[in-house]
ZADO-1210 file (C-alpha; in nm, 4 decimals, padded with zeros to 6 digits):
<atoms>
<atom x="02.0162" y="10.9667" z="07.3721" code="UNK" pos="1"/>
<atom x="01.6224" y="10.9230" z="07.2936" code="UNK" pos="2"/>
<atom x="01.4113" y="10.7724" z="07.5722" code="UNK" pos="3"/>
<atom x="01.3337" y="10.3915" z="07.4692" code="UNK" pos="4"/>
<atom x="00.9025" y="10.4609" z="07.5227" code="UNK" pos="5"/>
<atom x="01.0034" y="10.7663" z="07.2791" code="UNK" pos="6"/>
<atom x="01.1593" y="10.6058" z="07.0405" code="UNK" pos="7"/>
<atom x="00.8814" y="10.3559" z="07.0221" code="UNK" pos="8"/>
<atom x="00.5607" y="10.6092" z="06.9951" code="UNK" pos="9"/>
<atom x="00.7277" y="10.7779" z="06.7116" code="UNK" pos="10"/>
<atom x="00.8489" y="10.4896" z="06.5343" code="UNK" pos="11"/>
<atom x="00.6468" y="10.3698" z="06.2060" code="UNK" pos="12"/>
<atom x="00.3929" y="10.1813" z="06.4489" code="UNK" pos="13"/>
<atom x="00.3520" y="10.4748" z="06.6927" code="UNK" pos="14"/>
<atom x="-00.0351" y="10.4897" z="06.6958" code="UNK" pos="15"/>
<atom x="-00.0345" y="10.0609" z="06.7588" code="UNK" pos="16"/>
<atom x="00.2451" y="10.1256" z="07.1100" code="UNK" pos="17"/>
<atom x="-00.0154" y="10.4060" z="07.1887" code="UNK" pos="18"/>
<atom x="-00.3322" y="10.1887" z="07.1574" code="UNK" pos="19"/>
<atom x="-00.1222" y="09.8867" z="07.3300" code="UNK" pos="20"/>
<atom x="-00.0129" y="10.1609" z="07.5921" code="UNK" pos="21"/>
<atom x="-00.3800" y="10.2649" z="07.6430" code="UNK" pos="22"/>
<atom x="-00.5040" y="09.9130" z="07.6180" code="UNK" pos="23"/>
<atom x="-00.3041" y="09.8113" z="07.9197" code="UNK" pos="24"/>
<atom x="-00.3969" y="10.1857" z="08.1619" code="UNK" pos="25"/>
<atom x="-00.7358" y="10.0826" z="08.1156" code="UNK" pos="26"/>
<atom x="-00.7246" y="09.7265" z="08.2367" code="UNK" pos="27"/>
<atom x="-00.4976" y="09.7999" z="08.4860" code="UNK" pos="28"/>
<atom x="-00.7113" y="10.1184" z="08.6547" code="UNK" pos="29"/>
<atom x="-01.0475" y="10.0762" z="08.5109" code="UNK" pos="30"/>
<atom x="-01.2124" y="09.7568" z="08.6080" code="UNK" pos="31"/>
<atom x="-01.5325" y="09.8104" z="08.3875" code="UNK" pos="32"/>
<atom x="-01.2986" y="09.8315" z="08.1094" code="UNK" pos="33"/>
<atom x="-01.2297" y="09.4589" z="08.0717" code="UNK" pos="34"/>
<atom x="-01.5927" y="09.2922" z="08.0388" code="UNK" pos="35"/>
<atom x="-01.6450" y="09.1263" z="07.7606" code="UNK" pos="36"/>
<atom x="-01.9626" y="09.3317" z="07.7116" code="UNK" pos="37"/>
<atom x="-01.7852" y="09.6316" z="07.7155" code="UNK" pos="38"/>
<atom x="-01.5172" y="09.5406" z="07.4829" code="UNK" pos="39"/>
<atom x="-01.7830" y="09.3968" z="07.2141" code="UNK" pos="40"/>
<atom x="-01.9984" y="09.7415" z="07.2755" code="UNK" pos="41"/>
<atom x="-01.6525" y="09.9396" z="07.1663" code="UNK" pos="42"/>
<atom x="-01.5815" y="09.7155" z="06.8655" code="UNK" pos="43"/>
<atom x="-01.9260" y="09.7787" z="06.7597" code="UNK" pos="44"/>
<atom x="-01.9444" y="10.0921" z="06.7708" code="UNK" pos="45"/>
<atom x="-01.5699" y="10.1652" z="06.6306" code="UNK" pos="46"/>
<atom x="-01.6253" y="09.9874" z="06.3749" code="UNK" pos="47"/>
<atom x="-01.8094" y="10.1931" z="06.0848" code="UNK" pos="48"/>
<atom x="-01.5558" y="10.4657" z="06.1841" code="UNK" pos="49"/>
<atom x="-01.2982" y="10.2528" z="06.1001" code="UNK" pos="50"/>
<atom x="-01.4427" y="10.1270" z="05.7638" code="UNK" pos="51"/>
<atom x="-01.4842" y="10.4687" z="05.6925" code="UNK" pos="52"/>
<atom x="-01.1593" y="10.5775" z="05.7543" code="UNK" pos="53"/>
<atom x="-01.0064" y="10.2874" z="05.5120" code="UNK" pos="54"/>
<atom x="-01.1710" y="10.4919" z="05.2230" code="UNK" pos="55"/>
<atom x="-01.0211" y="10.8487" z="05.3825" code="UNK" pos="56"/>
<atom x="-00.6946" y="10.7017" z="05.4057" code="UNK" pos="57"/>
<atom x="-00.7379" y="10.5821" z="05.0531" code="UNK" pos="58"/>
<atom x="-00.7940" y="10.9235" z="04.9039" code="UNK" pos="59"/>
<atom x="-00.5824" y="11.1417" z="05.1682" code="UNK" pos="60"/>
<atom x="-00.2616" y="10.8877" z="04.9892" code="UNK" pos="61"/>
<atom x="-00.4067" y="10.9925" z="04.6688" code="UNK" pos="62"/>
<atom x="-00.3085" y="11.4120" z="04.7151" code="UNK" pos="63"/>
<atom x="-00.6637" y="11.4368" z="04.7771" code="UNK" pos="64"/>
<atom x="-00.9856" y="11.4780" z="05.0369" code="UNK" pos="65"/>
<atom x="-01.2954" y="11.3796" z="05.0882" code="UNK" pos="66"/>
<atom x="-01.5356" y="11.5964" z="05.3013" code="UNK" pos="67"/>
<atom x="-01.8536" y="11.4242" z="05.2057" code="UNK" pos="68"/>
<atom x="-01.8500" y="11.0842" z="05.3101" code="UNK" pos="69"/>
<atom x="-02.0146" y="11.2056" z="05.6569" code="UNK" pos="70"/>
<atom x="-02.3713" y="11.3307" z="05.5009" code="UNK" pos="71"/>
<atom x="-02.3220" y="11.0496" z="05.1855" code="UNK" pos="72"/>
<atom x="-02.3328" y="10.7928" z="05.5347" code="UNK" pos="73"/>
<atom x="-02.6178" y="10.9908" z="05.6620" code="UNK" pos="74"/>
<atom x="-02.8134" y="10.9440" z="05.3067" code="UNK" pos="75"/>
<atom x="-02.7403" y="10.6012" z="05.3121" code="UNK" pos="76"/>
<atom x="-02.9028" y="10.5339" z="05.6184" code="UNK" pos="77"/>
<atom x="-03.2150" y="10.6960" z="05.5329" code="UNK" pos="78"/>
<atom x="-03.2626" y="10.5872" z="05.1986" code="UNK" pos="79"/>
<atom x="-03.1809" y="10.1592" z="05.2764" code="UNK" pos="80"/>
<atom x="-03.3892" y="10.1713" z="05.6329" code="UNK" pos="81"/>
<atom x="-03.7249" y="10.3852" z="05.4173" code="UNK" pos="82"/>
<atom x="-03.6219" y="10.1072" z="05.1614" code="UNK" pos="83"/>
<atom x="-03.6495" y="09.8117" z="05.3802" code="UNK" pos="84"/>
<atom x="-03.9527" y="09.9008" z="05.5917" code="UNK" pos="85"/>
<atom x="-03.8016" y="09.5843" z="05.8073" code="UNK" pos="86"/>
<atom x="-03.8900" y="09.3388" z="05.5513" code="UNK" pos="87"/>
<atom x="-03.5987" y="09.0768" z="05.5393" code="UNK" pos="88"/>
<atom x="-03.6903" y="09.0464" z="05.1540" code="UNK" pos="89"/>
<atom x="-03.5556" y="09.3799" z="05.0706" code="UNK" pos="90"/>
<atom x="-03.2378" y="09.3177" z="05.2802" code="UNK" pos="91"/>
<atom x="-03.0016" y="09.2107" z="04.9226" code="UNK" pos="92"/>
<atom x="-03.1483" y="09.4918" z="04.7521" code="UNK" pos="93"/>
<atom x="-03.0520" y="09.7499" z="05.0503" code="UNK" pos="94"/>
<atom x="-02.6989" y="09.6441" z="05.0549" code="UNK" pos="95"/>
<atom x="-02.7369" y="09.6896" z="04.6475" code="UNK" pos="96"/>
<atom x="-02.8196" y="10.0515" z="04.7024" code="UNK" pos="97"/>
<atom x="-02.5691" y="10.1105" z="04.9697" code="UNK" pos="98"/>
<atom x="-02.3156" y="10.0731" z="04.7352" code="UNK" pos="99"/>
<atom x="-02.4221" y="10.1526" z="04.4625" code="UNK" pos="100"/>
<atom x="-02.5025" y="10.4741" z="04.5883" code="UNK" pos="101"/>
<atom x="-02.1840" y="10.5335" z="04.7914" code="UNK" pos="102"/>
<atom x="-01.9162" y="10.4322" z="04.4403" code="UNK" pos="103"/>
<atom x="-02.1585" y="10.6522" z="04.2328" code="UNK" pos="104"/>
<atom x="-02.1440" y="10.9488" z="04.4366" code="UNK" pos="105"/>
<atom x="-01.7660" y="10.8361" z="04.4560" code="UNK" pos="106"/>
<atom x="-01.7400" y="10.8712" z="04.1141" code="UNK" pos="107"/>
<atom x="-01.9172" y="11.1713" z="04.0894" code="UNK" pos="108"/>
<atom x="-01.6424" y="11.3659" z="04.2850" code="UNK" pos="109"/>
<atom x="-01.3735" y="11.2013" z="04.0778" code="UNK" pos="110"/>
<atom x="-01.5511" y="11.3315" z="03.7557" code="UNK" pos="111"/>
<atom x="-01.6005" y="11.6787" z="03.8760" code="UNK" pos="112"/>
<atom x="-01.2492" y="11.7053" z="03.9970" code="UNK" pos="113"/>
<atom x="-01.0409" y="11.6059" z="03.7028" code="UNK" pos="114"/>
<atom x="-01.3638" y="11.8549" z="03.5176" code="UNK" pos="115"/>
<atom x="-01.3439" y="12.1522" z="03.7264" code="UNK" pos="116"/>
<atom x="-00.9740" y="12.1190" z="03.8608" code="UNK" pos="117"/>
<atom x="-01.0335" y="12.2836" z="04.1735" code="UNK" pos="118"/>
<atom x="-00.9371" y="12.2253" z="04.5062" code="UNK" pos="119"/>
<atom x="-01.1104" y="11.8587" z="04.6448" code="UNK" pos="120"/>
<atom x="-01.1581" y="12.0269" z="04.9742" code="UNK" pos="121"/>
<atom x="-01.3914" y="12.2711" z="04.8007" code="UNK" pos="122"/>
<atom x="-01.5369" y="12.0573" z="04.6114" code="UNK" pos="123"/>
<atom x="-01.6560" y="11.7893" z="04.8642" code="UNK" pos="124"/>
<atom x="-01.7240" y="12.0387" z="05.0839" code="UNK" pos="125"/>
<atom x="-02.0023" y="12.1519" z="04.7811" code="UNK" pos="126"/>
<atom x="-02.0625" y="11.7690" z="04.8082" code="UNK" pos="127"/>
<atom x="-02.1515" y="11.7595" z="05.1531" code="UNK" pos="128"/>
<atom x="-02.3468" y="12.0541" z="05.1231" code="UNK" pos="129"/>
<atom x="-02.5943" y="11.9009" z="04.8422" code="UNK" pos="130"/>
<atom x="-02.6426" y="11.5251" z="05.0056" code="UNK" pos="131"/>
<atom x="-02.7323" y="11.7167" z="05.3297" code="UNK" pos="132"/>
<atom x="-02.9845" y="11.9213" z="05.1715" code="UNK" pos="133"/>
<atom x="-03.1065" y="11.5924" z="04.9572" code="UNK" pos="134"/>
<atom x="-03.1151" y="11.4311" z="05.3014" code="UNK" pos="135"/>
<atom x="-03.3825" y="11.6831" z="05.4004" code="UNK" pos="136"/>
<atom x="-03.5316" y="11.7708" z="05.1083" code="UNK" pos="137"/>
<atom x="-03.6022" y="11.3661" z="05.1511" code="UNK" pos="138"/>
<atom x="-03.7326" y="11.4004" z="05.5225" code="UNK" pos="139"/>
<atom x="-03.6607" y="11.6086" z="05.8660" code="UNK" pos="140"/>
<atom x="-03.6914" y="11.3070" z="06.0686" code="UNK" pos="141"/>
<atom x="-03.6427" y="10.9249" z="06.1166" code="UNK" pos="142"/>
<atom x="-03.7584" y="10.7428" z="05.8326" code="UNK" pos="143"/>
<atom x="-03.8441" y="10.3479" z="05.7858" code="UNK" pos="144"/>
<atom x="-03.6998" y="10.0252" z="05.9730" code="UNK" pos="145"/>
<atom x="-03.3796" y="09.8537" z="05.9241" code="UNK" pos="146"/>
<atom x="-03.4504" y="09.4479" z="05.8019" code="UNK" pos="147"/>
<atom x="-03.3509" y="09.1812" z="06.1144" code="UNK" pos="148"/>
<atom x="-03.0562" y="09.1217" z="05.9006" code="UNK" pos="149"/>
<atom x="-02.9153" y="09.4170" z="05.9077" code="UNK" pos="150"/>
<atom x="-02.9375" y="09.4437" z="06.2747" code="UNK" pos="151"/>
<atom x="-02.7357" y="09.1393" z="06.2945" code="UNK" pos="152"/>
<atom x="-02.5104" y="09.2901" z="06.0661" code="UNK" pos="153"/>
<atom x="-02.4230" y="09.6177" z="06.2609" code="UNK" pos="154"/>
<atom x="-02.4970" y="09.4164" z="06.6176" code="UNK" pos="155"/>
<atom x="-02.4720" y="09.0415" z="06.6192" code="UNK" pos="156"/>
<atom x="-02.1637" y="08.8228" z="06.6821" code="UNK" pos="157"/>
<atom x="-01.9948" y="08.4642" z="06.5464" code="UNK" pos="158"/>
<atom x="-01.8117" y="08.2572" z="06.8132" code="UNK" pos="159"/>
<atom x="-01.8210" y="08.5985" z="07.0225" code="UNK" pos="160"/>
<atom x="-01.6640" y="08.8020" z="06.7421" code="UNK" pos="161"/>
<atom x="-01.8722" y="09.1028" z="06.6635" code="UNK" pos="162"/>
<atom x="-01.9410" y="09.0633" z="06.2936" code="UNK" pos="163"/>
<atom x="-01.8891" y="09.3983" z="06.2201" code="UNK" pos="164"/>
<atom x="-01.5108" y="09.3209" z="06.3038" code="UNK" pos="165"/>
<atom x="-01.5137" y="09.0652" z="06.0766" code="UNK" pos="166"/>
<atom x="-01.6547" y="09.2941" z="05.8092" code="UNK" pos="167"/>
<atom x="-01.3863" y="09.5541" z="05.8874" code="UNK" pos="168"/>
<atom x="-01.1377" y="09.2636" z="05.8692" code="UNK" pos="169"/>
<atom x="-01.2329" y="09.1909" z="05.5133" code="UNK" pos="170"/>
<atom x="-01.2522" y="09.5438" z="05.4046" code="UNK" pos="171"/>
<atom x="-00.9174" y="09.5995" z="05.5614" code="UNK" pos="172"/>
<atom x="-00.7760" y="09.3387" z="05.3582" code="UNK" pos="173"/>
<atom x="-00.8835" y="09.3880" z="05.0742" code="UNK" pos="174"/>
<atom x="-00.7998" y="09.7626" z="05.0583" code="UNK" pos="175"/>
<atom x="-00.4467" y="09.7008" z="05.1698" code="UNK" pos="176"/>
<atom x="-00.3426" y="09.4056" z="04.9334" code="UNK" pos="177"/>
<atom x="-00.5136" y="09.6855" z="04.6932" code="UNK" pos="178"/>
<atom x="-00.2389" y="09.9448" z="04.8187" code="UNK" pos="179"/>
<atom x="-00.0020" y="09.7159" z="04.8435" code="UNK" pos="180"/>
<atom x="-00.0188" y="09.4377" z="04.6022" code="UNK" pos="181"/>
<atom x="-00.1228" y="09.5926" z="04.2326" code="UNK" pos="182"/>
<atom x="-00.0619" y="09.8542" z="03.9490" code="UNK" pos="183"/>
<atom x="-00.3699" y="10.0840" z="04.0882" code="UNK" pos="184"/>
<atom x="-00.1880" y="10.0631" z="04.4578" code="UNK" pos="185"/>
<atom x="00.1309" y="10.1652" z="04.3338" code="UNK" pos="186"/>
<atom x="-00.0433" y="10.4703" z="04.0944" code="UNK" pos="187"/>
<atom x="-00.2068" y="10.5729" z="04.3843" code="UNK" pos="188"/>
<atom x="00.0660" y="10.6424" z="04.6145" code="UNK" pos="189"/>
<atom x="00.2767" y="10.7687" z="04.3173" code="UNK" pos="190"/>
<atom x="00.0003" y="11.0415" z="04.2342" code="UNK" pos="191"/>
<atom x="-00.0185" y="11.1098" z="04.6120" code="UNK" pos="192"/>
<atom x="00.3564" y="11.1457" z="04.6274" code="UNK" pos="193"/>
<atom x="00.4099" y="11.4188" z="04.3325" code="UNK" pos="194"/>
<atom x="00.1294" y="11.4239" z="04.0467" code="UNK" pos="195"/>
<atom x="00.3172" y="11.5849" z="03.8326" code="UNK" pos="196"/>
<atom x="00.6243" y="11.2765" z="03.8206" code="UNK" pos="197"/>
<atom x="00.3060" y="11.0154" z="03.8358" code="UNK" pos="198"/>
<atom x="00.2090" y="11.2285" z="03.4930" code="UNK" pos="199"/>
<atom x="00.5748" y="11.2396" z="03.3399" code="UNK" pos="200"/>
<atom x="00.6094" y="10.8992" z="03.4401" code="UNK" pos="201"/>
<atom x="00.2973" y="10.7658" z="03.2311" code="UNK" pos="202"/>
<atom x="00.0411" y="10.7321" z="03.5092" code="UNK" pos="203"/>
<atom x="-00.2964" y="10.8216" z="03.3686" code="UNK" pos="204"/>
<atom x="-00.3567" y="11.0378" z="03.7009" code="UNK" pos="205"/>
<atom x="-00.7189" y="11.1532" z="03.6527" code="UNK" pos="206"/>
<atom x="-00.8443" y="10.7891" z="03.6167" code="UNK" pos="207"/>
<atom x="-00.6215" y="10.6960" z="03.9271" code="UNK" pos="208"/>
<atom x="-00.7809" y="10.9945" z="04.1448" code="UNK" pos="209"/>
<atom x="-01.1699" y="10.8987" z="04.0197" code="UNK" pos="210"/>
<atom x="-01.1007" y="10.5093" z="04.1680" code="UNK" pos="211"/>
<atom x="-00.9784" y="10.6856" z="04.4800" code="UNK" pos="212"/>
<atom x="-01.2871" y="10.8624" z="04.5217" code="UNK" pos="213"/>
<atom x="-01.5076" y="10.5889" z="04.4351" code="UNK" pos="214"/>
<atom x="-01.3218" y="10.3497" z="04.7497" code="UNK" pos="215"/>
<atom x="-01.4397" y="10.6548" z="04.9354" code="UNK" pos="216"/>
<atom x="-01.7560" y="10.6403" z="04.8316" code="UNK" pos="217"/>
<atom x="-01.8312" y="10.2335" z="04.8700" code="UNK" pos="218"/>
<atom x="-01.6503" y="10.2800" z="05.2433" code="UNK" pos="219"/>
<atom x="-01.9468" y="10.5151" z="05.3251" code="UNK" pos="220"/>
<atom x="-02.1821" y="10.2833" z="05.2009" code="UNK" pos="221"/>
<atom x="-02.0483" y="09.9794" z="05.4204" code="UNK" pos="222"/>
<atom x="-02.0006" y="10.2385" z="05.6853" code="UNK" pos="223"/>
<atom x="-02.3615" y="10.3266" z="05.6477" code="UNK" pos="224"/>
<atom x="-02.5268" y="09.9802" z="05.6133" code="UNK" pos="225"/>
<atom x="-02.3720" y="09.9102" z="05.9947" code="UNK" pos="226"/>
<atom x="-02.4666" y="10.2307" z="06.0980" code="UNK" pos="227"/>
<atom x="-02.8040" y="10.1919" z="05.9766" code="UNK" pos="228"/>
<atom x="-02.7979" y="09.8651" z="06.1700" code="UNK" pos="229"/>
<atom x="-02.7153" y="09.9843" z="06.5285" code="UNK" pos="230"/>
<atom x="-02.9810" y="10.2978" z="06.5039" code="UNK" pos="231"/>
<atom x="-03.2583" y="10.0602" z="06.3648" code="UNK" pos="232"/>
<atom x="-03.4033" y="10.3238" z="06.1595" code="UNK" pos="233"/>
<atom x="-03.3551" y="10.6029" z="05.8956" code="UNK" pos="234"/>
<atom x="-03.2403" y="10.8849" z="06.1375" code="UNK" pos="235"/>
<atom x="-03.0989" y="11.2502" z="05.8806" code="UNK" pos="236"/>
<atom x="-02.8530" y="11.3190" z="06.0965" code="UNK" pos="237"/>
<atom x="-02.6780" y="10.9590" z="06.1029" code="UNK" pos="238"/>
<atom x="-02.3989" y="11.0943" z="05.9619" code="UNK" pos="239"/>
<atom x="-02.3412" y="11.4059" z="06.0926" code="UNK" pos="240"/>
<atom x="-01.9365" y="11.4676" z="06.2241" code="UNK" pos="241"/>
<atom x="-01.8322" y="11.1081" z="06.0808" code="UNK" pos="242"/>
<atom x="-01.5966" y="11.3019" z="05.7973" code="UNK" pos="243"/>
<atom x="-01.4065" y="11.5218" z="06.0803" code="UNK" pos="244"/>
<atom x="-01.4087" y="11.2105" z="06.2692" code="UNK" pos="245"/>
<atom x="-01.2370" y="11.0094" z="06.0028" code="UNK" pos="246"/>
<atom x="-01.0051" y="11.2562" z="05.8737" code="UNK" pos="247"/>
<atom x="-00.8400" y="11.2699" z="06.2690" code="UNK" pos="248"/>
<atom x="-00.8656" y="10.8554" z="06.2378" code="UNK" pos="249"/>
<atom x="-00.6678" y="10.8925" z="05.9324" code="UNK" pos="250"/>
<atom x="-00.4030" y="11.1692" z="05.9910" code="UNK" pos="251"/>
<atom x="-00.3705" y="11.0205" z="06.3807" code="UNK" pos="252"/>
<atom x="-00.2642" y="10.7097" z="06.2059" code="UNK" pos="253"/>
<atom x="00.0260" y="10.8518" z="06.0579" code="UNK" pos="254"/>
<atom x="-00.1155" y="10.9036" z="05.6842" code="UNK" pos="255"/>
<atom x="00.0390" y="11.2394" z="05.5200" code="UNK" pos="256"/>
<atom x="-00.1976" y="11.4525" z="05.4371" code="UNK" pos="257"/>
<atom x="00.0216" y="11.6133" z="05.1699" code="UNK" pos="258"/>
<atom x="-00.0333" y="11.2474" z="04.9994" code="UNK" pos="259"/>
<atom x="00.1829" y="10.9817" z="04.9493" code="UNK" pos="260"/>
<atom x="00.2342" y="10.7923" z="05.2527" code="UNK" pos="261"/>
<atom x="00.0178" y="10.6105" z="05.5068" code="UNK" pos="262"/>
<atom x="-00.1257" y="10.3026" z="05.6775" code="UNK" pos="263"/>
<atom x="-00.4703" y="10.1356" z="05.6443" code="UNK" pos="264"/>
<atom x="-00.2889" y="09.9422" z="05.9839" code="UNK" pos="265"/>
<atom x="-00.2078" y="10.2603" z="06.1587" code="UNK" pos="266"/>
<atom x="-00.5415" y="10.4299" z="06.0136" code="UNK" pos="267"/>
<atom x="-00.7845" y="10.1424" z="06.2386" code="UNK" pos="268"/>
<atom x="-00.5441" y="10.1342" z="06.5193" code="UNK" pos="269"/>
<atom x="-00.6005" y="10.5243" z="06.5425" code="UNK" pos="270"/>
<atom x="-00.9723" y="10.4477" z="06.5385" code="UNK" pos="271"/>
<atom x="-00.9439" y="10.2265" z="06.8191" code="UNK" pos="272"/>
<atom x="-00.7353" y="10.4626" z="06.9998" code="UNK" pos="273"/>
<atom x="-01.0082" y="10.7303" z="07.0092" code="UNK" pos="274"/>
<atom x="-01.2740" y="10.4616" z="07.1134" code="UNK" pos="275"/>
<atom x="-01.1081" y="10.3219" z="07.3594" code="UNK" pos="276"/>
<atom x="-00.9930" y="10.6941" z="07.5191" code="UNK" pos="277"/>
<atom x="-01.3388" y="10.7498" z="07.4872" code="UNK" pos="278"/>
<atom x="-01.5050" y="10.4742" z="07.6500" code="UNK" pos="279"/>
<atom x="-01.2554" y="10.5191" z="07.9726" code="UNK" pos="280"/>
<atom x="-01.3879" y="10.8778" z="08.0153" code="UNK" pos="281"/>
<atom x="-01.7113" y="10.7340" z="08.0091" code="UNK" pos="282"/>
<atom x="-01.6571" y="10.4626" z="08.2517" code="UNK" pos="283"/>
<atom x="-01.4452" y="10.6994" z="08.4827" code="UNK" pos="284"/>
<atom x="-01.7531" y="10.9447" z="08.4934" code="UNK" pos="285"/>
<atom x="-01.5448" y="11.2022" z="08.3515" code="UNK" pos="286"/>
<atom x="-01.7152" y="11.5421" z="08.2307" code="UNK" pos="287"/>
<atom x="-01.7858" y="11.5614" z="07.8772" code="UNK" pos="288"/>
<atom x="-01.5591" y="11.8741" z="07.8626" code="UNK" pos="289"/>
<atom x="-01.3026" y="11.6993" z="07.9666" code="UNK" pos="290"/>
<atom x="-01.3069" y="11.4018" z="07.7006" code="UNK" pos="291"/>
<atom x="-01.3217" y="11.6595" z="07.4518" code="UNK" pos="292"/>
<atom x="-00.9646" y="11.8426" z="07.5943" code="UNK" pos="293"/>
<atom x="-00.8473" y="11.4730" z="07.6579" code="UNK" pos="294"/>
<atom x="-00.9426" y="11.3704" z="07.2969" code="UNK" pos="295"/>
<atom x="-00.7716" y="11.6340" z="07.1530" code="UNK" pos="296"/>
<atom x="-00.4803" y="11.6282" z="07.3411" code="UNK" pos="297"/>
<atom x="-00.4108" y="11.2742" z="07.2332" code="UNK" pos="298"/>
<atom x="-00.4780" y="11.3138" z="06.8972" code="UNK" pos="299"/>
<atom x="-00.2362" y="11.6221" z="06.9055" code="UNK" pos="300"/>
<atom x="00.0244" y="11.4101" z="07.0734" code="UNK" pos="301"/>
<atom x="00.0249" y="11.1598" z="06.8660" code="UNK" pos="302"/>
<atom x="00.0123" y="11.3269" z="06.5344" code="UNK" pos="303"/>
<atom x="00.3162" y="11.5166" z="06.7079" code="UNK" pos="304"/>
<atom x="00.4758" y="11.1518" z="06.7270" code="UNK" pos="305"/>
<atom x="00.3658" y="11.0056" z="06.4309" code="UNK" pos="306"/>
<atom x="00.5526" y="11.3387" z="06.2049" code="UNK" pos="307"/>
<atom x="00.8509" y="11.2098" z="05.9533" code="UNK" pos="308"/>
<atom x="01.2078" y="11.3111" z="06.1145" code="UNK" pos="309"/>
<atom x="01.3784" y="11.5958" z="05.9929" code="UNK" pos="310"/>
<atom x="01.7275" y="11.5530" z="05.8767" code="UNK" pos="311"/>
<atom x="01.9322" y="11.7982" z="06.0525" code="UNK" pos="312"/>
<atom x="02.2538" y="11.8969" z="05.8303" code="UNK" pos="313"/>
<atom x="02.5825" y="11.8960" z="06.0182" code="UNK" pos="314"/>
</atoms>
């Protein structure tokens, strides 16, 4: 007979007993961990992780991957803070090329990969490799000043909520009743589940993997506009590690990476998970070392958890 706390952590909400689990050892042994400061400092900063990982877990359902949402982020933030110069007047037309720039480039990798038919991994990793060299080919250090608004954006609050939550609220939404709720939803978890049936079946599948690109894309640009908002200015390497980053998020959360199945729910939860672990190393003093061989054990653990039983034939 299964242990009941075992039963729960691999269960379909694993990764949300986990966070609950690691919610409650941190108030309970870490004292620093329950200020209200604190908390709002790790919703801040979890949050363009998490609105990032919504696209991810978007295109990992899809069959596919995206490797260049990190330096597509970091390009983001250059271009909107050189843009705004911290004029409040160019604030509308920053968010404009935020995502504008994050669909199109979106887009771009859908085209080339129903073009080329080659692996995504190789191909967004080709991806990455051009936006980082546009990113310095554009400059080698900080660049411009983010508008007050977009401070607010990435660090102000409403009734004590961090807006950035709310944003990742919204996004969250509207990406799951996306998923969940219409024709494209359905096509996308049918091509992610066996392209081949989605095909025979009448799904036009290349046209279903471009839109999962392009929610890739517009999650770096949202992503990228709260980034750009905490660091105040136009810094290259913004974006540097966020794809890894997401991708854990993403398959942490109990997403398949062989497509087909996952959670936008399980997906933030996992981002939350890996903030909060975080943020108790750093309040305990812990050596960076060790968060990184407590980070990964966690995320090993879980995705260990979080794996679809086998059926065992009697």
């Amino acid at each position: 007979m299964r242990d009941p706390i075992t039963s729960a952590l691999s269960s379909k909400y694993g990764i949300i007993v986990l966070l609950g689990m690691t919610v409650l050892f941190a108030f309970i042994f870490v004292p620093e961990f329950g200020t209200v400061n604190n908390l709002t400092n790790i919703a801040i900063q979890s949050a363009p992780l998490a609105i990032l990982a919504i696209g991810q877990t978007v295109v990992i359902i899809a069959g596919l991957i995206d490797l260049s949402v990190g330096m597509l982020l970091g390009l983001i933030v250059v271009i909107i803070a050189d843009l705004m110069q911290g004029q409040s007047s160019m604030t509308a037309f920053a968010i404009l090329v935020a995502l504008g720039l994050g669909g199109g480039v979106g887009m771009i990798n859908g085209l080339l990969n129903n073009l080329l038919r080659i692996h995504p991994l190789i191909l967004t990793f080709g991806m990455l490799s051009i936006l980082q060299g546009l990113i310095f080919v554009y400059t080698d250090r900080s660049v411009g000043q983010v508008s007050p608004e977009f401070s607010w954006m990435a660090n102000g609050t409403i009734f004590g909520v961090p807006f950035s939550i709310i944003l990742l609220i919204f996004v969250a939404t509207f990406v799951s009743f996306l998923l969940y709720r219409t024709r494209l939803g359905a096509h996308i978890f049918a091509v992610g589940g066996g392209e081949e049936q989605a095909r025979r079946a009448g799904i036009l599948t290349g046209r279903v993997k471009v839109w999962a690109f392009i929610f890739s894309g517009l999650s770096a640009g949202v992503a990228g506009m709260l980034v750009a908002g905490r660091l105040g200015t136009g810094y290259p390497n913004a974006g540097v590690g966020y794809e890894l980053d997401a991708i854990v998020a993403v398959v942490l959360g109990g997403t398949s990476l062989a497509g087909g199945r996952g959670s936008i729910l399980g997906t933030i939860a996992a981002v939350f998970v890996l903030g909060v672990a975080s943020n108790i190393l750093n309040l305990m003093e812990i050596s960076s070392f060790v968060q990184i061989l407590v980070k990964g054990l966690i995320v090993v653990i879980a995705i260990l958890l979080n794996q679809p039983k086998r059926i065992v034939a009697s």
